[in-house]
C-alpha positions in Angstrom: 62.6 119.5 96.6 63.8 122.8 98.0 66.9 123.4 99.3 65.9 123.7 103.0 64.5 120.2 103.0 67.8 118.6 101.3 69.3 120.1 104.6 67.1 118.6 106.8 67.5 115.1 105.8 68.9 113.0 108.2 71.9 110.1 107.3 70.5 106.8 107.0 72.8 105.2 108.4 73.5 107.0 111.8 71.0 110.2 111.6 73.2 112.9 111.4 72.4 115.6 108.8 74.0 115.2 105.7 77.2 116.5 104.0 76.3 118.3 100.4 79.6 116.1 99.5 78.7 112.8 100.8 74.6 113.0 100.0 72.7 111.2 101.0 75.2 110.3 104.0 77.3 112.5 106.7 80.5 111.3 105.9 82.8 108.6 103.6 82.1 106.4 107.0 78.5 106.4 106.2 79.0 105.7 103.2 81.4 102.9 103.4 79.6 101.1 106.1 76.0 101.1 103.8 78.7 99.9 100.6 79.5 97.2 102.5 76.1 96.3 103.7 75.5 95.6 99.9 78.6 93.5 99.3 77.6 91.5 102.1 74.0 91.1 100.8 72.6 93.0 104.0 70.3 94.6 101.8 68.4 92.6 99.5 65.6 93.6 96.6 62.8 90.6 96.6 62.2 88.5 94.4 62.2 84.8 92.8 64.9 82.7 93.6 66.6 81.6 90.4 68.8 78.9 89.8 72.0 80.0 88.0 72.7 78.6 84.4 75.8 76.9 85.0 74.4 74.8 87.7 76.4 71.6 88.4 72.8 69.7 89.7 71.6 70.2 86.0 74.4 68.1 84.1 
C-alpha cells in the first residue's frame, strides 16, 4: 500500500478519514465504541456452536 491510499481510508466506524495515531479509526472514540462492540459480541466470526467442557447438562 502507498502512503496516499493509507490516507484515503475512511473510519469504519463513522467514515471520517483516519488518524496515523488511531489507524484504522479517527479517534480513541472510534476506537472504543468498535472495542466494545466485541465485548458485547456485536461482532461475531462463524462457526460451530460448541458446548463448553464444564457443562452442568453433562454430569
Amino acid at each position: 500500500m502507498t502512503e496516499e491510499t493509507i490516507k484515503t481510508r475512511s473510519c469504519p466506524q463513522c467514515g471520517k478519514p483516519t488518524v496515523q495515531e488511531f489507524r484504522p479509526f479517527c479517534s480513541d472514540r472510534c476506537k472504543q465504541l468498535d472495542l466494545g462492540k466485541w465485548f458485547n459480541e456485536a461482532y461475531v466470526i462463524p462457526g460451530e456452536e460448541t458446548i463448553p467442557a464444564n457443562d452442568p447438562e453433562d454430569d
